[in-house]
N, C-alpha and C positions, 0 to 999 in steps of 0.2 A: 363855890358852893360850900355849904356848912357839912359836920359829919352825916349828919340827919339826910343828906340828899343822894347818896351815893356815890357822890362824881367826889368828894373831898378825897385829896391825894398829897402828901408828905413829902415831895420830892426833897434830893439831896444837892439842889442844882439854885442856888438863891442866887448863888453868883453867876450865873448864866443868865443873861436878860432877855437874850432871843429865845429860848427854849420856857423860860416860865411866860412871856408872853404867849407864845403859841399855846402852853397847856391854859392858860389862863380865857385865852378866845374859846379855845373846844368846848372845853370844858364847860364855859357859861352857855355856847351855843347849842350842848348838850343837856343842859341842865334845860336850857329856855323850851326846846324842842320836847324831853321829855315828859313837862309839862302840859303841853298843849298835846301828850298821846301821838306825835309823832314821831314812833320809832326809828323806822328809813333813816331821818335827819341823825336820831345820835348814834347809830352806829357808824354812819358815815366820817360823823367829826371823831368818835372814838379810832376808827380805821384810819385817816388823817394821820392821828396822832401816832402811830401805830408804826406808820409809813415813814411819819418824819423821824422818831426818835431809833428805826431802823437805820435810814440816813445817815444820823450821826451819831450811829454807834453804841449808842445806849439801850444795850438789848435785854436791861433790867425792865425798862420802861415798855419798851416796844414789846416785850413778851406779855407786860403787864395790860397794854391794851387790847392786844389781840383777843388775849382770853377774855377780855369785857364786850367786844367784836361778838366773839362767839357765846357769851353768854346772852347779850343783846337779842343777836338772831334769832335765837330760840322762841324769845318773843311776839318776834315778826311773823304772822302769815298771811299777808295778801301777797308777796312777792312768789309762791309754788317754793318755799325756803330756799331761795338762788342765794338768799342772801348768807345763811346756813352752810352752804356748801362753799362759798367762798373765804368764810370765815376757817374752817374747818382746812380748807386746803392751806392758809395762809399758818396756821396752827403750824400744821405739818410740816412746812417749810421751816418754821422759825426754828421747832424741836430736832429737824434735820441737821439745822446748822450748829448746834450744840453736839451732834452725836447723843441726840436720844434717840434712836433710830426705831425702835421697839414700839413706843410714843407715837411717832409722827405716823410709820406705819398705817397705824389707827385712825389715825386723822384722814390720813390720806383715801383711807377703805371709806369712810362715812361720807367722803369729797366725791369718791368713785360711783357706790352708792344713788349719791341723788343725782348727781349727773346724767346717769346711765338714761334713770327714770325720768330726764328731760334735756330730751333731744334738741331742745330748739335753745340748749343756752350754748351762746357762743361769747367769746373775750371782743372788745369794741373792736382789737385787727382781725377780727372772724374767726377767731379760732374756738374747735367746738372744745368746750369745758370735758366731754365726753373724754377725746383724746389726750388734754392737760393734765385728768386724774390717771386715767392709766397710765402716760409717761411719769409722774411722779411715782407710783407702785414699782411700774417695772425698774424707777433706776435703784427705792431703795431695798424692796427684795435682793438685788445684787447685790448692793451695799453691804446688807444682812447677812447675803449667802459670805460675802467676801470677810465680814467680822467672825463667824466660827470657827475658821480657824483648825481647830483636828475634826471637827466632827463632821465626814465626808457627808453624812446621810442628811442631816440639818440644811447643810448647805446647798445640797440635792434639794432637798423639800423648799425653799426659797428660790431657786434657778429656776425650778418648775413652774413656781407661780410669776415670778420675773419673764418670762417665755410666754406664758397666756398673755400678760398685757404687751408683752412687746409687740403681739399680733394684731394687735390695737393701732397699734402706732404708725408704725409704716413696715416698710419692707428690709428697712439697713437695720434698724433696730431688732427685728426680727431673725434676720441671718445672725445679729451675735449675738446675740441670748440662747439661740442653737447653738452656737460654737462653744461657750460658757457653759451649757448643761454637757454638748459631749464631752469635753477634759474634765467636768465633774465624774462624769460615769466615766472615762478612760482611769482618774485616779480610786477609783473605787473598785476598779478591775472588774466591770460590765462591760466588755470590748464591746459587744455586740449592739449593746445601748447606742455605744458611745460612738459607733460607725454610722448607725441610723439620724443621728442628731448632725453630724458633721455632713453626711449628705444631703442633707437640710439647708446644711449652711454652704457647702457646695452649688447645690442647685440656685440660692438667694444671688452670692456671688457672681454666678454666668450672669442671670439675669442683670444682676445690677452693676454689670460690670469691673468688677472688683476685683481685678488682679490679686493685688496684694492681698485679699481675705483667700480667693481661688488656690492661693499657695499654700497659705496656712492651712485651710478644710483638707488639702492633698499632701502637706506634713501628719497633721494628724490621721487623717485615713492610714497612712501607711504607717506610724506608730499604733492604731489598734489591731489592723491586721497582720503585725509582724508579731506582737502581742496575741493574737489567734492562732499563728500557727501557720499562718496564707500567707508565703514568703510572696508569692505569682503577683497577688492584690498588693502586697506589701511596695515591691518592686515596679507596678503597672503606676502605682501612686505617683511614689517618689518621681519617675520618670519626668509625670506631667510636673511634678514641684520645679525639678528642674528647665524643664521646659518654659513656664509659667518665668521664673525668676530668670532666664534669659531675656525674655519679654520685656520685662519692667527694669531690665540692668540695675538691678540692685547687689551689687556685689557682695552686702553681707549674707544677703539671701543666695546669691548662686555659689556662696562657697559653705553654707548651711546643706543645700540641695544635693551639690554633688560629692559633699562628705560623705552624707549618709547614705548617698547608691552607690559611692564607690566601698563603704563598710557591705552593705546589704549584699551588695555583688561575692566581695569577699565571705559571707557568710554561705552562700550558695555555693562560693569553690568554683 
């Protein structure tokens, strides 16, 4: 296609034969489709392109189609904007993978968004688009909380939102986004936050059987409560840590466990 048509694109790739032939098919099938007012078709060959040059690496290109994906969409409305929302998630992903994480965020909210407000989109293996937006929010709220860095309360304010969507998701994702907001509030020195959320992740654990999380909720329990003042709760914790970590014979953990009931012990004299 000529400047004049949109789809004209510069690549830096003449010596690549198979990649300028691919751009060279979309492209015209892009061109030929937009003509005939059928959008569907070129965002699909844009997305194509998008896909492939993700493939092979070239995420100048691949980022470059995406956003013509998502500018497409916008276009498009006989699809309820499914097509909008996918555009929009794929955004997010690509800016994820850069560590724009602020960026994709956004992408990801606008992905959440229309989803929410259409139930009935599912991915061709069934799965609802509902649950794929919120798993992308809740891992990079984490993400987010994890890049702050000093600022306890920031990080707090991301964990919190990371913890709504995990609720979305299932129930494993759920217990650790509990457990990730209580050691946020244990390091901010809200014990009492921070006991509340671990018995969260406590209760998640039994249910989904999860030894090895069952230990950690009963580690931290007994580092906020010895932090309280509640040696009894501190002490009643640890017991089960170690108990738990006999269970699973995990030696690094049962010599974690009965370090610290044998210190806690010592502390009580």
């Amino acid at each position: 296609g000529g400047k004049e048509s949109g789809f004209y694109y510069d690549p830096y790739i003449e010596d690549e034969e198979e990649k300028l032939d691919r751009l060279k098919m979309h492209l015209t099938d892009a061109e030929n489709a937009k003509r005939e007012g059928n959008l569907g078709v070129v965002y699909d060959c844009l997305h194509s392109l998008a896909e492939f040059f993700d493939e092979t690496g070239d995420s100048w290109l691949s980022d470059h189609f995406y956003q013509r994906c998502l500018e497409t969409s916008l276009e498009i409305r006989d699809d309820g904007r499914r097509k909008e929302g996918e555009a929009h998630c794929n955004m997010g992903l690509s800016l994820e993978n850069k560590g724009r994480f602020g960026e994709a965020a956004k992408h990801f909210e606008n992905f959440y968004v229309l989803a929410e407000s259409n139930e009935g989109w599912f991915t061709s293996a069934g799965q609802s688009l509902t649950y794929l937006a919120a798993d992308c929010l809740r891992r990079i709220y984490t993400t987010m909380a994890e890049e702050e860095g000093g600022d306890i309360r920031e990080a707090i304010g991301y964990l919190e939102k990371a913890y709504e969507m995990a609720k979305e998701v299932d129930s494993e994702a759920e217990a650790l986004a509990s457990h990730r907001l209580g050691n946020a509030f244990e390091e901010a020195n809200e014990w009492e936050t921070a006991i509340k959320h671990q018995k969260t992740y406590l209760e998640k654990c039994k249910i989904n059987k999860d030894d090895v999380g069952i230990g950690l909720a009963c580690q931290a329990l007994a580092k906020s409560y010895e932090n309280l003042g509640d040696l009894e709760n501190a002490v009643r914790f640890l017991e089960m840590f170690v108990e738990v970590a006999e269970k699973t014979g995990e030696e690094e953990q049962i010599y974690k466990a009965c370090s610290s009931l044998g210190a806690m012990y010592n502390t009580l004299g």
